[in-house]
VOGU-3710 file (C-alpha; in Angstrom, 3 decimals, decimal comma):
1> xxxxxxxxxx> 20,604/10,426/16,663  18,168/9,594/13,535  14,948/7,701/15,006  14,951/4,421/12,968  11,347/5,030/12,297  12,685/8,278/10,146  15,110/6,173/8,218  13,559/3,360/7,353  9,894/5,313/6,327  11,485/8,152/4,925
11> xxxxxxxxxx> 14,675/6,318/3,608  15,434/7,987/0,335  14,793/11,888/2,058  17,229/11,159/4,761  20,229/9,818/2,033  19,233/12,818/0,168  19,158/15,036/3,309  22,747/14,197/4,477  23,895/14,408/0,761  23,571/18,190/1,573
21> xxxxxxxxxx> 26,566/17,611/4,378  28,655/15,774/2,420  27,815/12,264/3,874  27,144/9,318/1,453  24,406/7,577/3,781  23,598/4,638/1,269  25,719/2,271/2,604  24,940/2,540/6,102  21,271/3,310/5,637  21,101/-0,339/4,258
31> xxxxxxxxxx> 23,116/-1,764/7,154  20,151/-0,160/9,335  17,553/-1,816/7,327  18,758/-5,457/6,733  19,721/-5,037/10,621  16,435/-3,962/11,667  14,704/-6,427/9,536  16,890/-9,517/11,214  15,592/-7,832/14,810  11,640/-8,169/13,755
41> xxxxxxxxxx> 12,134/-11,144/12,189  13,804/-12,732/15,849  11,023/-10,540/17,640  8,133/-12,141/15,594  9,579/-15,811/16,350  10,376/-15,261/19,802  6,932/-13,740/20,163  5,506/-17,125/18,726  7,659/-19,004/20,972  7,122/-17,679/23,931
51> xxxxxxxxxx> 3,456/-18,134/22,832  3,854/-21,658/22,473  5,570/-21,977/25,624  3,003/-20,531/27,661  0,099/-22,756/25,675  2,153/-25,683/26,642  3,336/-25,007/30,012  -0,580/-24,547/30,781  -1,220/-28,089/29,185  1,733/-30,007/31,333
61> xxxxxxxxxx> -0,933/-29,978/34,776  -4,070/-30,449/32,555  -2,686/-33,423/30,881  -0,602/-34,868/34,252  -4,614/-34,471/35,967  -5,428/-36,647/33,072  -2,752/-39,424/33,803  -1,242/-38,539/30,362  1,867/-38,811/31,741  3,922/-39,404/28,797
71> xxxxxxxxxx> 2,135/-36,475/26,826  3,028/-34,210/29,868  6,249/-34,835/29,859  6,600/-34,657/25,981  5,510/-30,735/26,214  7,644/-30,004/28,946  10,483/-31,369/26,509  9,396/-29,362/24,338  9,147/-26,521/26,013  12,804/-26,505/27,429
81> xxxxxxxxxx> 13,903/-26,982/23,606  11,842/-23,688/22,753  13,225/-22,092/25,706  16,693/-22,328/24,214  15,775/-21,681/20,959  13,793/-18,217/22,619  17,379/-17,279/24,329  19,097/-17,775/20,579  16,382/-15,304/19,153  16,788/-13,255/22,140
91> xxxxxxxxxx> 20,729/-12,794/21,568  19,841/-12,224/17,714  17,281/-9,191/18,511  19,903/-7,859/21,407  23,145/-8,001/18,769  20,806/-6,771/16,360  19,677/-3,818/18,344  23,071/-3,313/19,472  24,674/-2,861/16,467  21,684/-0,484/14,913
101> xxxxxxxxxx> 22,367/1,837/17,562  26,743/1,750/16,852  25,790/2,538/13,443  23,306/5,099/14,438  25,880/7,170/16,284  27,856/7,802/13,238  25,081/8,959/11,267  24,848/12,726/11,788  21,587/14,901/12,074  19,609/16,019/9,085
111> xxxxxxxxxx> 19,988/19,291/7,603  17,254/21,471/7,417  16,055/22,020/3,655  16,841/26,054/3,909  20,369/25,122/4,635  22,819/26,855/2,307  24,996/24,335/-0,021  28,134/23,905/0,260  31,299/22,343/1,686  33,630/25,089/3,809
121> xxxxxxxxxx> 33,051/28,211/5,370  33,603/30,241/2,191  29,930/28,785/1,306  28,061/30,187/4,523  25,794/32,879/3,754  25,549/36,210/5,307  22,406/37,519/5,971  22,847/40,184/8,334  25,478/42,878/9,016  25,021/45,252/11,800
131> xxxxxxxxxx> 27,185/48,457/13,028  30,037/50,066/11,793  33,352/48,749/11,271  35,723/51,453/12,773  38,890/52,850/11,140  41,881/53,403/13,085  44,778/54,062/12,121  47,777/51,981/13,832  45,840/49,833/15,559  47,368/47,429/18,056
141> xxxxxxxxxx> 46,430/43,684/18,250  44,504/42,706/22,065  47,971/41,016/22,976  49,687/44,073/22,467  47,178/46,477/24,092  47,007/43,240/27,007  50,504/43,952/27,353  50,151/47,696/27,630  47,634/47,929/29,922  48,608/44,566/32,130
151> xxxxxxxxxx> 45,060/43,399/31,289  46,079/39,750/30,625  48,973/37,579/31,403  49,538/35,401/28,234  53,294/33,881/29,213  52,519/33,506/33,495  49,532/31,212/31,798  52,178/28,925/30,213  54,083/29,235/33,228  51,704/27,326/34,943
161> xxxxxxxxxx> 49,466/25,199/32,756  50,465/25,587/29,076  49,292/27,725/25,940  46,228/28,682/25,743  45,221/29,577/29,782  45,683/33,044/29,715  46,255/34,622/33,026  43,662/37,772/33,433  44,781/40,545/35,825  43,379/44,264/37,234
171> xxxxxxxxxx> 40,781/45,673/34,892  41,255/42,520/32,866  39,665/40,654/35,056  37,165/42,621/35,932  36,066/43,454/32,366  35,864/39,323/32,612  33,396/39,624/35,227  31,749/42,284/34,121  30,990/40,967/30,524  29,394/37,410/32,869
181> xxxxxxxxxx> 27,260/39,542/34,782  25,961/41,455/32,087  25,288/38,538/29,540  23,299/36,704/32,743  21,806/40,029/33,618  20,421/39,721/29,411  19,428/36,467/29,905  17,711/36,490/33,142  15,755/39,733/31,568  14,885/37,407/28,614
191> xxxxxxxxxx> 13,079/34,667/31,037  16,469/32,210/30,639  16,680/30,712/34,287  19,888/30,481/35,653  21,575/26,942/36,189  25,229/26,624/37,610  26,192/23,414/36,597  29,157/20,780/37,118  31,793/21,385/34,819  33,099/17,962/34,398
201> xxxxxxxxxx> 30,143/14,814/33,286  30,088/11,419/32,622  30,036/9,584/29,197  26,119/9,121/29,493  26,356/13,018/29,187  28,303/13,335/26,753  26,767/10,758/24,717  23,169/12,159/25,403  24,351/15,648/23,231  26,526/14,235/20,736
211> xxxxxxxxxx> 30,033/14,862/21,893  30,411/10,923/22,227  31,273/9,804/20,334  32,005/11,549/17,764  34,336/14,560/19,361  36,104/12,778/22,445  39,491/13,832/20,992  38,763/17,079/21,657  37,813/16,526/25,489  39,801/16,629/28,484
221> xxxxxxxxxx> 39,337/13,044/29,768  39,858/12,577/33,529  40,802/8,922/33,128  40,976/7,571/36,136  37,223/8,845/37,193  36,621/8,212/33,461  34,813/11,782/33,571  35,259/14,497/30,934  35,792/18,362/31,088  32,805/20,173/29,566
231> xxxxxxxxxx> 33,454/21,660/26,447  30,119/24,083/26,512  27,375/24,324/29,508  25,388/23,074/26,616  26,475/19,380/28,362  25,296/19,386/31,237  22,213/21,737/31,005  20,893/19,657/28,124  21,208/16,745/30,263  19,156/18,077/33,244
241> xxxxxxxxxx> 16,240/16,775/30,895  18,138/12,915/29,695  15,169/10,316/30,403  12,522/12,608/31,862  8,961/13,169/30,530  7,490/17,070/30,327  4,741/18,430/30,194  3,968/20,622/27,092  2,658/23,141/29,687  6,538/23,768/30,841
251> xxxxxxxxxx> 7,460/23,945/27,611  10,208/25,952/25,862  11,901/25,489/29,051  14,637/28,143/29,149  17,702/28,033/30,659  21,067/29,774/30,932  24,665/29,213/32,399  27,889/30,714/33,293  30,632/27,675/33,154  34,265/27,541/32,501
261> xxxxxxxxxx> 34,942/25,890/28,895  37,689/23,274/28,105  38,774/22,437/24,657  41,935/20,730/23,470  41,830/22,019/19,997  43,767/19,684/19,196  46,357/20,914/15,950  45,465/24,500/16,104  48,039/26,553/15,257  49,095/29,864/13,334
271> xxxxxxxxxx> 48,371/33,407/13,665  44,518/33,138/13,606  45,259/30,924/16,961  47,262/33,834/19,315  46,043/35,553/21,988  42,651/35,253/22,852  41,799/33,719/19,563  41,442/30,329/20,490  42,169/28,929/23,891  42,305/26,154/25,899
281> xxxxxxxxxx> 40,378/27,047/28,733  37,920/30,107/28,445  34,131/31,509/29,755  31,294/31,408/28,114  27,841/32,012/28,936  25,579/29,457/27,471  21,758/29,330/26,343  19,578/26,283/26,088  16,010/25,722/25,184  14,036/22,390/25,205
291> xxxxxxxxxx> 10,677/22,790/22,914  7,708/21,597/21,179  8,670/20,621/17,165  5,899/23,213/16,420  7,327/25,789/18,397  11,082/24,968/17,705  11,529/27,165/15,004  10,211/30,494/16,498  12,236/29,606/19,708  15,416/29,922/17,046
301> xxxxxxxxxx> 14,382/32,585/15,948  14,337/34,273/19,261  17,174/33,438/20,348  19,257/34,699/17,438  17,481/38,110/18,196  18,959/37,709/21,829  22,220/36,912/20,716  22,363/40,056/18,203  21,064/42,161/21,108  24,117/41,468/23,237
311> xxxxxxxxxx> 26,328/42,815/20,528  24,766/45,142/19,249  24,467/46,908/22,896  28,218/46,291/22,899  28,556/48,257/19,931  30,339/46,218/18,197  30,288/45,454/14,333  28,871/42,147/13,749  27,585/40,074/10,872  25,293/36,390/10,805
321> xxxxxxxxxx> 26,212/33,923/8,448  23,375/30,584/7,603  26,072/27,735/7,845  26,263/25,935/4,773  25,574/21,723/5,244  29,484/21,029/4,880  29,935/23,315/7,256  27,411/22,604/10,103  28,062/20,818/13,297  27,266/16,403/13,167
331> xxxxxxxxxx> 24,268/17,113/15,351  22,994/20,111/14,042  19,550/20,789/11,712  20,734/24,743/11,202  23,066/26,777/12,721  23,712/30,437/12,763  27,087/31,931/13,853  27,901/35,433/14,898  31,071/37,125/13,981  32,536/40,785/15,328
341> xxxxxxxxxx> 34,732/42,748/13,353  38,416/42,673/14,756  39,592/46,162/13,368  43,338/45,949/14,320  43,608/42,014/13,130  41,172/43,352/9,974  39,580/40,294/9,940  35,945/38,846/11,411  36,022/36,402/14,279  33,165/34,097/15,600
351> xxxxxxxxxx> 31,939/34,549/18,855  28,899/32,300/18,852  26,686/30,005/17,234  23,051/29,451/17,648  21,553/25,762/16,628  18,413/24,137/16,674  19,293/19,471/16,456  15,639/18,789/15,964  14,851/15,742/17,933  17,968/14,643/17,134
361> xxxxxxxxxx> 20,090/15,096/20,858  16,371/14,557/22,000  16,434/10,641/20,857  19,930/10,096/22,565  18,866/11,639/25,541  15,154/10,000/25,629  14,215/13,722/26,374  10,315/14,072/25,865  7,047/15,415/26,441  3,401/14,613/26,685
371> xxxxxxxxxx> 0,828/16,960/25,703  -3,388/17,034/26,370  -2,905/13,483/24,158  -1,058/12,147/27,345  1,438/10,472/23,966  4,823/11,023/24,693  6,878/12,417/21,957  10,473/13,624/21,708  10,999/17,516/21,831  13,520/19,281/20,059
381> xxxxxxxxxx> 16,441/20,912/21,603  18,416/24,102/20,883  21,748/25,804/22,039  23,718/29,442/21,456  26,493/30,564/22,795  25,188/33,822/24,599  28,363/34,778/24,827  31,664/33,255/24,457  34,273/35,593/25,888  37,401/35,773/24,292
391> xxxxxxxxxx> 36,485/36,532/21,143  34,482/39,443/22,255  36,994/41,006/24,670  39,415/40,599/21,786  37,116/42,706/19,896  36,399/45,385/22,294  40,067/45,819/23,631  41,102/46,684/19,566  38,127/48,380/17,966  37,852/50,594/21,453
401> xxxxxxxxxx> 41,751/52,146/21,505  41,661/55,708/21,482  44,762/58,280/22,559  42,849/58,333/26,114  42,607/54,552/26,569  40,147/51,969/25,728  36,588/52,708/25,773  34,455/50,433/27,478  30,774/50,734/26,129  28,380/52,147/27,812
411> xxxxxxxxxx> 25,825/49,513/28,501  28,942/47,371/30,313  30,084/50,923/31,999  27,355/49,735/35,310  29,063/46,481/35,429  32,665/47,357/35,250  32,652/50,665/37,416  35,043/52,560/35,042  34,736/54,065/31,114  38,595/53,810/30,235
421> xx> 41,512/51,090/30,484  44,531/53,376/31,088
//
């Protein structure tokens, strides 16, 4: 969330900031203010007080030494009165702090001034295309050519769970494992150290990246544990680093993970939602960076280059798009999504995004550092998805038909042990 020290120095930059995502901070941005105003005004008194109460609790033995009896026990009336008055200011500052931090959560993170305007994804902007888009001519959809080759088993998935928990079989699932080995393999090569992490986390987790609470209706919530199905490794990695202290020497800390994903997606429906287009349950292989605010940028950087490696060695055609501020995730600063080319659905389909939240996720998670200052300072935090799978298999089932089969490409050929579905 927005350190209070941003909002109420910089107040008119941060309403004007969050204009860019479509969110009318005024109101709230004053609530903030007069709120944290009330808690230094009760902090300055019951500073006082407790002052006073010290002063006189020393004078109660001096002046009972003194035989000023009636003086003694006039201060220690005194100082029980103050002592109730101190837990009324107390309350005040607690409520006051309380409710700063409610509003807090519902304020979302500050766009980055490069951000694109605009409200939907027709305003993101493209600023990269790579490889070709292939023609074919009768080009089946993945769930046909799933179908054909007994790849993946979309009805025995509904048979026992629901829609959207595909059932992957043969050389389906073993492109599935392939694809996770080689996107670690990419990672590992690009000094990301593996983490295999719980796939289920508390709220404290949840909170500490920005899912509480502002996306719980999308979660799986396991009720009676009062735990929550992750919806991205980005969770619980993140969280490895909720209330600890670094040292800038670690820093960017690197980190990748394979983890099962669970999403409700809650009201999805329509052709852009069958097959592998958007599921329930799917894998994704996850990168996560903690950093230095001077270094944040150039770790983004970097990892959009990763991210556009994997593709591009999987030969298929992809594009980048800037999100535009209407567009852009509540905790992000800037995001970047990649799409592939899905030649028999003739349309482009995301397959990750790449953000950097600032010290935004950093200040929920009291994630810092401390550098040759010994001051400890929040970091900044980023994610990408490095990469999601279904999307991508999608993609490379229907832009790799040929009369012999599908062609698997040939940096995955070592990982899957064959160059054809047939």
């Amino acid at each position: 969330m927005l350190t209070l020290k941003v909002i109420t120095e910089n107040t008119d930059e941060v309403i004007r900031k969050l204009a860019k995502k479509h969110f009318d901070a005024k109101e709230v941005i004053a609530k903030v203010i007069e709120l944290d105003k009330t808690r230094r005004a009760s902090q300055s008194s019951l500073d006082n007080i407790l002052a006073e109460i010290n002063t006189l609790s020393k004078s109660v033995g001096q002046l009972m030494k003194e035989g000023k009896k009636e003086e003694a026990e006039n201060a220690k009336a005194k100082v029980a009165s103050l002592k109730d008055k101190s837990k009324d200011l107390q309350e005040t500052m607690e409520t006051s702090q309380k409710d700063i931090n409610a509003i807090l959560c519902t304020i979302p993170n500050m766009p980055y001034d490069d951000v694109p305007e605009g409200s939907t994804a027709e305003d993101n902007v493209v600023v990269k295309m790579g490889n070709e888009i292939p023609v074919l001519e009768n080009a089946l959809p993945h769930w046909e050519l799933a179908k054909k080759y007994d790849l993946i088993d979309f009805d025995l998935g509904v048979k026992i769970t629901g829609a959207g928990f595909p059932v992957y079989k043969g050389k389906g699932a073993r492109l599935q494992r392939a694809l996770i080995n080689f996107f670690l393999d990419e990672a590992r090569m690009a000094g990301y150290t593996e983490i295999m992490p719980p796939t289920v986390v508390n709220q404290a987790s949840g909170f500490g990246t920005g899912q509480l609470p502002d996306k719980e209706g999308q979660m799986y919530h396991c009720e009676v544990d009062d735990l929550y199905l992750i919806p991205t490794a980005e969770v619980p990695v993140t969280n490895i680093y909720r209330d600890v202290i670094l040292d800038e020497k670690d820093l960017p800390i690197k980190n990748c993970a394979y983890t099962q994903c669970f999403r409700r997606e809650a009201g999805s429906y329509g052709k852009d939602v069958r097959g592998l287009n958007r599921l329930h349950e799917f894998s994704k292989i996850e990168i996560v960076r903690i950093d230095t605010p001077e270094h944040s940028k150039e770790s983004h950087k970097e990892m959009l280059a990763h991210v556009e490696s994997l593709v591009s060695k999987l030969e298929l055609p992809y594009r980048i798009l800037h999100l535009c501020g209407g567009d852009m995730s509540f905790t992000a600063a800037t995001c970047y999504d990649f799409e592939v080319y899905s030649a028999a659905q003739g349309r482009w389909l995301e397959v990750s995004s790449v953000s950097n939240f600032d010290n935004y996720q950093a200040n929920r998670l009291k994630c810092r550092y401390k550098g040759a200052d010994k001051k400890a300072q929040l970091c900044h935090t980023l994610n990408g998805s490095a990469l999601a799978l279904p999307r991508i298999v999608a993609a490379l089932l229907e832009n790799n038909q040929t009369p012999k089969g599908i062609r698997i490409p040939k940096a995955l050929v070592p990982y899957t042990g064959f160059e054809y579905i047939d």
